[in-house]
C-alpha positions in Angstrom: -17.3 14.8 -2.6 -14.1 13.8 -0.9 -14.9 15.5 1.9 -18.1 13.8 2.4 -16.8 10.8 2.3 -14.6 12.0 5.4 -16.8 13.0 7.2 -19.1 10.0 6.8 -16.5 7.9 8.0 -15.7 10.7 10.7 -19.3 10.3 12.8 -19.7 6.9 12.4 -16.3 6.0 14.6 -16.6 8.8 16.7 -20.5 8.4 17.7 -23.3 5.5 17.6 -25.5 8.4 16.6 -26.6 9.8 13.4 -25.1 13.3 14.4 -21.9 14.3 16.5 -22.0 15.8 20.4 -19.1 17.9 21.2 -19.0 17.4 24.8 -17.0 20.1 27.4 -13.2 18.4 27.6 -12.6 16.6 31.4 -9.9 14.5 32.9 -9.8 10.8 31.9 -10.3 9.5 35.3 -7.2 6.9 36.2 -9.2 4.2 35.7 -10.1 4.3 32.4 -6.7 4.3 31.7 -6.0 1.6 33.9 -9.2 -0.6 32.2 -7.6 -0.2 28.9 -4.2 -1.4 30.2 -6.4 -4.3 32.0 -7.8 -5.1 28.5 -5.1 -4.9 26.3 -3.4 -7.6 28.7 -6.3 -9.5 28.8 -5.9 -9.3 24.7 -1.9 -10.2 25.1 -3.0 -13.1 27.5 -5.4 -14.5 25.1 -3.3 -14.0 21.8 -0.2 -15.9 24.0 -2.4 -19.5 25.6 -3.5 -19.6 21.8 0.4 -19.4 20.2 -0.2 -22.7 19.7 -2.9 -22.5 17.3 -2.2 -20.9 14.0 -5.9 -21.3 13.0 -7.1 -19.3 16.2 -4.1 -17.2 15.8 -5.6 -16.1 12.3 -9.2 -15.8 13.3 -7.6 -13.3 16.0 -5.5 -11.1 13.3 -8.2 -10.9 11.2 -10.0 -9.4 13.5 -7.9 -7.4 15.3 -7.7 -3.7 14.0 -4.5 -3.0 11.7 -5.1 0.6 10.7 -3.5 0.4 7.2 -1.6 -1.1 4.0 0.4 1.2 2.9 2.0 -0.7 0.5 -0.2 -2.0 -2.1 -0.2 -1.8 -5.9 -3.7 -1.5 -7.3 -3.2 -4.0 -10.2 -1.8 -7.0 -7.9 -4.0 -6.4 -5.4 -6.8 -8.0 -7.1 -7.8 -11.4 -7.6 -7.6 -13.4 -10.9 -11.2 -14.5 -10.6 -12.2 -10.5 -10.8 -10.8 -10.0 -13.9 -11.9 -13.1 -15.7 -15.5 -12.3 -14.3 -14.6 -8.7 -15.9 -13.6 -9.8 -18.6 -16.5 -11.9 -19.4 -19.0 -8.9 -18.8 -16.5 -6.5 -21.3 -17.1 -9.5 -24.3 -13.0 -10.5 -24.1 -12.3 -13.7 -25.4 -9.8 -16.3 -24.9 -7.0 -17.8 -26.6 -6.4 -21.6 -25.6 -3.5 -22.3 -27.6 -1.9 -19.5 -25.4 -3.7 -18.7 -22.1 -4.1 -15.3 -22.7 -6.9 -13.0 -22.9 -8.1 -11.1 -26.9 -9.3 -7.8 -26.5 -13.5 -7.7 -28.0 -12.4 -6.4 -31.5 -10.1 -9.1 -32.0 -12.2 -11.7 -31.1 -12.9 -12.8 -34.6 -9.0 -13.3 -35.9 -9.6 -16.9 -34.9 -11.5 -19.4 -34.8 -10.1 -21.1 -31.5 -10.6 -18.5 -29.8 -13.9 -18.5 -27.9 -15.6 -15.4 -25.4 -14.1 -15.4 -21.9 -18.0 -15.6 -20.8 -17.7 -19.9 -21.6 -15.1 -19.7 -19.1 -17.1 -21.4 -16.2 -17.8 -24.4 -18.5 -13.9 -24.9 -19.4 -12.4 -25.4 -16.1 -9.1 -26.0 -17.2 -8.7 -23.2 -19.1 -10.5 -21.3 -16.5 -7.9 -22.4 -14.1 -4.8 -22.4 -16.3 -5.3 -18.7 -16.2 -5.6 -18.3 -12.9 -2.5 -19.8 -12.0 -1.0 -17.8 -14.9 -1.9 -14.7 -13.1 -0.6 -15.4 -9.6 1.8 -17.9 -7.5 -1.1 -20.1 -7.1 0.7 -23.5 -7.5 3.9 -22.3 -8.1 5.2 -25.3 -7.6 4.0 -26.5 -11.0 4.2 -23.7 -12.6 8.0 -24.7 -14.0 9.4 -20.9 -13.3 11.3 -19.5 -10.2 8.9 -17.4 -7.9 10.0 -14.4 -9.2 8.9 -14.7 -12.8 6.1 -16.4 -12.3 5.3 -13.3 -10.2 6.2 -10.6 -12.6 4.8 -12.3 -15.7 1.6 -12.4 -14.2 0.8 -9.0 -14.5 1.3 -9.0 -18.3 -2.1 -11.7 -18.3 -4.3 -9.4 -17.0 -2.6 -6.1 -18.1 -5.4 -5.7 -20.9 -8.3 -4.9 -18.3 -5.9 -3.3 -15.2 -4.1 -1.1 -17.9 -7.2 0.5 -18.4 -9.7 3.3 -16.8 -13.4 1.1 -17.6 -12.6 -1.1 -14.7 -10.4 0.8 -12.1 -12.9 2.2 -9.9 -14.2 -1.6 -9.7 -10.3 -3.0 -8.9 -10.5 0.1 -5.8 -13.8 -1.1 -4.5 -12.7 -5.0 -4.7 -9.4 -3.6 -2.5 -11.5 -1.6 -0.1 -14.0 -4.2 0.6 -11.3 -6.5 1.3 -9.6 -4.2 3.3 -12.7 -3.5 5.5 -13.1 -7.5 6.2 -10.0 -7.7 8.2 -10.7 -4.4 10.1 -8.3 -1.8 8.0 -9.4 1.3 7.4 -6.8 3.2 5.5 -4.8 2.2 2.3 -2.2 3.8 0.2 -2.7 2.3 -3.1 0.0 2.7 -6.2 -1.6 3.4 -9.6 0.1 5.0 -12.9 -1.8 8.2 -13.6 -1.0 9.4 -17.4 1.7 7.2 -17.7 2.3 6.6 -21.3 1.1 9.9 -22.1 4.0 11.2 -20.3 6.6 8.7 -21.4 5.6 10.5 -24.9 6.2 13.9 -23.8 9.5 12.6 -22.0 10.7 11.1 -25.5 9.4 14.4 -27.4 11.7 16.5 -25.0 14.8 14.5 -25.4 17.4 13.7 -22.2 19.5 15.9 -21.0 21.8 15.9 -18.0 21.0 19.2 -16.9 17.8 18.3 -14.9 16.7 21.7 -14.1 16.8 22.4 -18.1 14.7 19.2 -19.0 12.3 19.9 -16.1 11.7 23.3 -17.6 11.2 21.8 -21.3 8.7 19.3 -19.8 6.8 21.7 -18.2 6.8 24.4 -21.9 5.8 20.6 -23.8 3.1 20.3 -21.9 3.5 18.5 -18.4 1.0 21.0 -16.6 -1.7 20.1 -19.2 -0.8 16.6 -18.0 -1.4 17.1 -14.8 -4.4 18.9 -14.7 -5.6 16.0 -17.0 -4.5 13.3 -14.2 -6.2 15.0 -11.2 -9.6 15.3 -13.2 -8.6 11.6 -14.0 -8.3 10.9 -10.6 -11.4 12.8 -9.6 -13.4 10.8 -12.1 -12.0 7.8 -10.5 -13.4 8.9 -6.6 -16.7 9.8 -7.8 -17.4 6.0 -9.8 -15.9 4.2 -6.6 -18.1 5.6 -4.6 -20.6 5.2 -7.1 -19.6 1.5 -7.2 -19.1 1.1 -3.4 -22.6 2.5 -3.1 -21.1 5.2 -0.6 -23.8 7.3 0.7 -27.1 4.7 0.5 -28.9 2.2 2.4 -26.8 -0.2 0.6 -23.1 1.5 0.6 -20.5 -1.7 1.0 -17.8 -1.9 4.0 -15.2 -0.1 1.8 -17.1 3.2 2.1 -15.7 3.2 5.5 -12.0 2.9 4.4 -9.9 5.5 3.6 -8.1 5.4 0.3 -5.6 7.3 -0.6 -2.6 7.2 -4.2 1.4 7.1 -4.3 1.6 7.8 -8.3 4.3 5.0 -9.7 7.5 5.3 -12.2 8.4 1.9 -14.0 11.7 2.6 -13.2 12.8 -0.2 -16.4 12.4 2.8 -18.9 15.1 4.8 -20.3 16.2 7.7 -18.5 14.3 10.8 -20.2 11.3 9.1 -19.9 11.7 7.9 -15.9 12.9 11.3 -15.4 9.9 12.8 -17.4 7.4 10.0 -14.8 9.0 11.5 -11.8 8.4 15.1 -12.8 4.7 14.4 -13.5 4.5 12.2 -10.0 6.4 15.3 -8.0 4.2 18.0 -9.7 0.7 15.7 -9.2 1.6 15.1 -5.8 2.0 18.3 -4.7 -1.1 19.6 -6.5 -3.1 16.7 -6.0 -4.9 15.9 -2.6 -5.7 12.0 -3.3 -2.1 11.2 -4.1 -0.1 11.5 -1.3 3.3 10.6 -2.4 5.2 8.8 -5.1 7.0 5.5 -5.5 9.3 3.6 -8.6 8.2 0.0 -9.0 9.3 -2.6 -11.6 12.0 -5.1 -10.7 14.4 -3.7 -9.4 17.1 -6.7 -10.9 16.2 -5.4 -14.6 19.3 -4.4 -16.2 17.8 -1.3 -17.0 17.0 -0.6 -13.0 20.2 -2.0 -11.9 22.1 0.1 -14.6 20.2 3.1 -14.3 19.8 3.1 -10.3 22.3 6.1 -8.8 21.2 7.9 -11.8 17.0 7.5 -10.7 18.6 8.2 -7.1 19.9 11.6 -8.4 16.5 12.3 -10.2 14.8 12.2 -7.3 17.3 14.2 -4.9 16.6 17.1 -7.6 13.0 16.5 -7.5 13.0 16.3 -4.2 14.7 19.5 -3.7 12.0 21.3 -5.9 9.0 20.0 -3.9 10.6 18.6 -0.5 6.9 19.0 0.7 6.3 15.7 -1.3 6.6 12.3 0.1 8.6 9.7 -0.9 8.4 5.5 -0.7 10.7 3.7 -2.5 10.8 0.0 -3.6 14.8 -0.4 -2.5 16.8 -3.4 -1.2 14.5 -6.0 -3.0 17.4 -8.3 -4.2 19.1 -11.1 -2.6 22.5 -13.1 -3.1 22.1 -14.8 -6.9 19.8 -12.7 -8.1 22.2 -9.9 -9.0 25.9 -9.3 -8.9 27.3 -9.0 -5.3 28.0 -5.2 -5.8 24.1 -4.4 -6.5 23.9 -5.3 -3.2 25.6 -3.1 -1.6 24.6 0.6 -1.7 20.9 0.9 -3.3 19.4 1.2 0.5 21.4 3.7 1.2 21.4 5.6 -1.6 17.5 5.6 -1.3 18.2 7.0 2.4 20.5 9.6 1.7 20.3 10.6 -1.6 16.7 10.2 -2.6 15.9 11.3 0.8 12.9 8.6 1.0 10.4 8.9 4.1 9.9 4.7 3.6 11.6 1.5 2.2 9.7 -1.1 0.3 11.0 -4.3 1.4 14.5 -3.5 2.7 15.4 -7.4 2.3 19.0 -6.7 1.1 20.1 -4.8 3.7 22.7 -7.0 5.1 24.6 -6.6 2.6 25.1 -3.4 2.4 28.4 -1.3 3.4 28.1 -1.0 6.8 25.2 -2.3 7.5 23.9 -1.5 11.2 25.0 1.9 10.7 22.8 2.4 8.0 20.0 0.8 10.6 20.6 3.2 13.3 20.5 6.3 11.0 17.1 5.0 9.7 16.0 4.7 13.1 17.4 8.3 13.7 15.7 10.0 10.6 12.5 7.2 11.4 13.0 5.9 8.1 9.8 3.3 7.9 10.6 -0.6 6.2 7.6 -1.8 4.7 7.9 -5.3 5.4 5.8 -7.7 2.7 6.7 -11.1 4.1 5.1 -13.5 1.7 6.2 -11.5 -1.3 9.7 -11.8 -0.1 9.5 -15.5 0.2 7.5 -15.6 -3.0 10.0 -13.8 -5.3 13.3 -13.8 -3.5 12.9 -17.3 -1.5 13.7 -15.1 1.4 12.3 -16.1 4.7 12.6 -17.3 8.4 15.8 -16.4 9.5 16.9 -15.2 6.5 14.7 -12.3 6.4 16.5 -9.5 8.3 13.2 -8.7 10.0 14.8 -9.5 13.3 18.0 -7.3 12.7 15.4 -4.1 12.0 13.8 -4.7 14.9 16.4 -4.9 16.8 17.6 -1.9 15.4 14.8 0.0 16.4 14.1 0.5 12.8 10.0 1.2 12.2 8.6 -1.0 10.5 5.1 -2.1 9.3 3.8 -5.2 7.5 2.0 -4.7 3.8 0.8 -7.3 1.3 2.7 -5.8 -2.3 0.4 -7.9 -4.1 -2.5 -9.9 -2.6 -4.3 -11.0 -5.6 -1.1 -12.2 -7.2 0.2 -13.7 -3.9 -3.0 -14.8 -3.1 -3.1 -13.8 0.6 -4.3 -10.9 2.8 -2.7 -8.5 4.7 -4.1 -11.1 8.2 -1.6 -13.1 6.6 1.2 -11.1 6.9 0.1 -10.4 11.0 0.1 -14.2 11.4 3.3 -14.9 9.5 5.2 -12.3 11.5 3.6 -13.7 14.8 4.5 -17.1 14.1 7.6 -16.9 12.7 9.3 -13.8 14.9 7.6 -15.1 18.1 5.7 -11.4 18.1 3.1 -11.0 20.9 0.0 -8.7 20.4 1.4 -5.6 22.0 4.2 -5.9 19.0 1.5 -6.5 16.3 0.1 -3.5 17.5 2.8 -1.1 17.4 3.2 -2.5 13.6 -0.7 -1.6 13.0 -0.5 1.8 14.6 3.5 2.4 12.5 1.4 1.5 9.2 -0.9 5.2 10.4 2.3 7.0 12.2 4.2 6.8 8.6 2.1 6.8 6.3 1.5 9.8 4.0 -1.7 10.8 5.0 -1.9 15.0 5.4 -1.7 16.8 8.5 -0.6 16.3 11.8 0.1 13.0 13.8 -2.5 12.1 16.9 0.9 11.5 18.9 3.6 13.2 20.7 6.1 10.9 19.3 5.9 7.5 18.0 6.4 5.9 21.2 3.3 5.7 21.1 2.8 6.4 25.0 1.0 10.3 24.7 -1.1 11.7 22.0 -1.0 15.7 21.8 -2.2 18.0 24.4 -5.2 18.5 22.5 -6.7 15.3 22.7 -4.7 13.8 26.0 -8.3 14.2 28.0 -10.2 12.3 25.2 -10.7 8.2 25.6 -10.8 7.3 22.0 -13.8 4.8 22.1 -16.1 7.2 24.1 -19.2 8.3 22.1 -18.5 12.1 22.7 -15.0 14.3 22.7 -13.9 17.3 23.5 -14.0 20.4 21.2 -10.7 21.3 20.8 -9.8 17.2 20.0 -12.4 17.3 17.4 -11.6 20.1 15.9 -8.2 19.0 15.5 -9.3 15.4 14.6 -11.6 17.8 11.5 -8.7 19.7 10.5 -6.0 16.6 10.7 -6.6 13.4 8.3 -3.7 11.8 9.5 -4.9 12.2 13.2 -8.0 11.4 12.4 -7.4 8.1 10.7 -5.0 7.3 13.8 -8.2 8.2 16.3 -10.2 5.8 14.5 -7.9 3.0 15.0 -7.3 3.5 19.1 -11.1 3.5 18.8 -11.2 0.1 17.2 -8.2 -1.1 19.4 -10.6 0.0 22.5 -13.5 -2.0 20.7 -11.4 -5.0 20.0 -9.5 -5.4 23.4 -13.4 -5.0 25.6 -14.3 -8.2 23.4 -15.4 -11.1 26.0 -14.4 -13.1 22.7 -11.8 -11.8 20.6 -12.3 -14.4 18.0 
């Protein structure tokens, strides 16, 4: 079913017609290279005589093609008002005395409480909740940014935490993700997660990894696995359901891409984070919609803090075992005050070296790490990607402006892309995040672009990349005499384009970019 929904997505950016023409491969004649040049500067031109205008600004972003978000977690992704419309449909109910949400069978403990469907007709409760469950007036909320942001979670946990609602919490993401013109996201979920916390706790810890790997796999982790990936299966088959995918009436997010990192609450003890990352390694590398694996959880919990070389070693071990599988790491989200000066200092580079991680989440600490610009220019060598999240950073560290090292990566040369984290908690978009970095880093279209095509270049998805290098400046021999845009191509491009996802995703965006730039109003 998967790879229908490839290949639906597959003829309609490569044709205008129902079915696909191969066409006989010819020379791109000089000038349609040199009209594309013409009209991206005629994009540049426009973005610059408007810097002045945030509000055209973000009318341009939003429009203009970003290929993907590849750092998103499901759960805070979606906005509050979804799950108390969910929640009213599933018969929760409310606790006022609280601001939290009763689960339908406990909805007659007491007497205050009342169904979560009278929610419309108590504003204040309706709205208490919301702001509960994201930074939305923060200011009066009478916490710092970052627990307000973390606590929020908890609220709607009930309904997230569970399978009845996912596929709805994907299709909410995808639609929204289609509205600004991406058409690929890396979402993080927890597959099986207290399942195998169990299995971790039944095994016991032991410092000999290979030995507890081994026990976890004779207690059952396979099972688990297999379990997980019909899980996720399940999962494809209702969004798509939901989405419509496949009718007159499929919804924009059919025509996004969506692909899984499997998460470890890195806050657990260590048998059962090491038990989490065994099951992410083995479902990644078995599992075709989960493409790589990630730890989340604040990473200034004692437990994280305390137990951070040792997750770092877990994962080098892992890593070893299935070095096919790809690794993004939250590391470097901590800031002066937070933590003790010392937790500043090495968890970046530990995530580089040791955990051998493909991409950083956030990055924001990295300035104070021990020696810090040689740390940047050997994640520019190994193309180590930050995954910047601008707003979250502000948010939950107070970091921004010229406190963010944004400038010092990209001076670096480090890649970099920008991501939401959490859009429904944050309340923003990933448009947001273009126009923040424009606005704030003085970045020019040309640079936003290089971001959007870096968020496809990195990200997880299989195969093999539609570039030479990620310059950016030659895509493979295969496909150099194809004009992304055209309605036909060549053959051998499109049977490379069939056999690559990761290419084929990439195509897809110069074909938008083509699209966007030959606008006679980019707005």
């Amino acid at each position: 079913m998967h790879r229908r929904a490839h290949l639906y997505l597959f003829l309609g950016v490569l044709t205008s017609s129902s079915c696909f023409v191969f066409s006989v491969a010819a020379q791109v004649p000089s000038n349609s290279q040199q009209s594309s040049t013409r009209s991206e500067a005629q994009a540049a031109s426009w973005f610059e005589a408007h810097r002045a205008q945030p509000a055209a600004l973000r009318a341009f972003v939003q429009r203009m093609p970003k290929g993907g978000d590849i750092h998103s977690h499901l759960s805070g992704a979606v906005y509050a008002e979804h799950y108390l419309e969910w929640a009213a449909t599933d018969g929760y109910c409310v606790n006022p005395k609280v601001g939290a949400l009763v689960e339908p069978k406990a909805c007659g403990q007491d007497s205050s409480y009342f169904p979560a469907s009278e929610l419309l007709n108590r504003t204040s409760v309706y709205d208490s909740l919301i702001n509960r469950w994201s930074t939305r007036n923060l200011e009066f909320a009478g916490k710092s940014g970052h627990d307000q942001f973390f606590e929020a979670f908890s609220g709607f946990g009930p309904i997230s935490d569970s399978m009845s609602r996912r596929d709805d919490m994907v299709a909410e993401v995808a639609n929204r993700a289609a509205s600004q013109h991406i058409t690929y996201l890396e979402l993080m979920l927890t597959v099986q997660g207290s399942e195998v916390r169990q299995l971790g706790r039944e095994v016991g810890w032991n410092k000999d990894f290979a030995l507890m790997h081994s026990q976890l796999l004779k207690g059952g982790l396979t099972k688990l696995v297999i379990l997980g990936s019909q899980q996720l299966a399940q999962l494809e088959r209702e969004v798509w359901k939901t989405l419509g995918c496949g009718t007159l009436s499929a919804q924009p997010g059919c025509a996004v891409t969506v692909r899984y990192l499997q998460q470890t609450t890195r806050t657990k003890s260590p048998v059962e984070v090491f038990a989490q990352l065994a099951y992410a390694f083995e479902l990644a590398s078995s599992e075709k919609r989960v493409v790589g694996i990630n730890l989340v959880a604040p990473e200034d919990n004692p437990i994280a803090l305390r137990d951070y070389t040792l997750q770092m070693q877990m994962l080098q071990f892992l890593k070893r075992q299935f070095p096919n599988v790809k690794v993004a790491l939250h590391s470097g989200e901590l800031t002066l005050g937070l933590v003790p000066t010392e937790d500043l200092r090495f968890h970046i580079r530990q995530a580089v070296e040791v955990a051998q991680a493909s991409r950083i989440g956030h990055g924001v600490d990295i300035l104070f790490e021990e020696r810090p610009f040689e740390l940047m220019e050997q994640m520019r060598r190994l193309g180590v990607l930050v995954e910047i999240c601008l707003t979250s950073n502000e948010v939950i560290l107070n970091v921004q402006g010229d406190q963010h090292p944004f400038r010092e990566y990209w001076k670096a040369g480090v890649p970099m892309t920008l991501a939401s984290d959490d859009e429904g908690i944050s309340r923003i978009d990933l448009s947001h995040e273009y126009l923040l970095a424009a606005t704030r880093y003085g970045l020019g279209y040309k640079d936003l672009k290089r971001l959007a095509r870096n968020s496809l270049e990195y990200s997880f998805a299989p195969g093999n990349s539609l570039w030479k290098s990620p310059e950016f400046k030659e895509m493979v021999p295969t496909c150099a005499s194809d004009t992304p845009g055209e309605t036909s191509v060549s053959q051998g491009c499109s049977a490379f384009l069939h056999k690559n996802e990761h290419a084929r995703i990439q195509w897809q965006l110069e074909s938008e970019f083509a699209r966007f730039e030959s606008l006679r109003n980019l707005l």
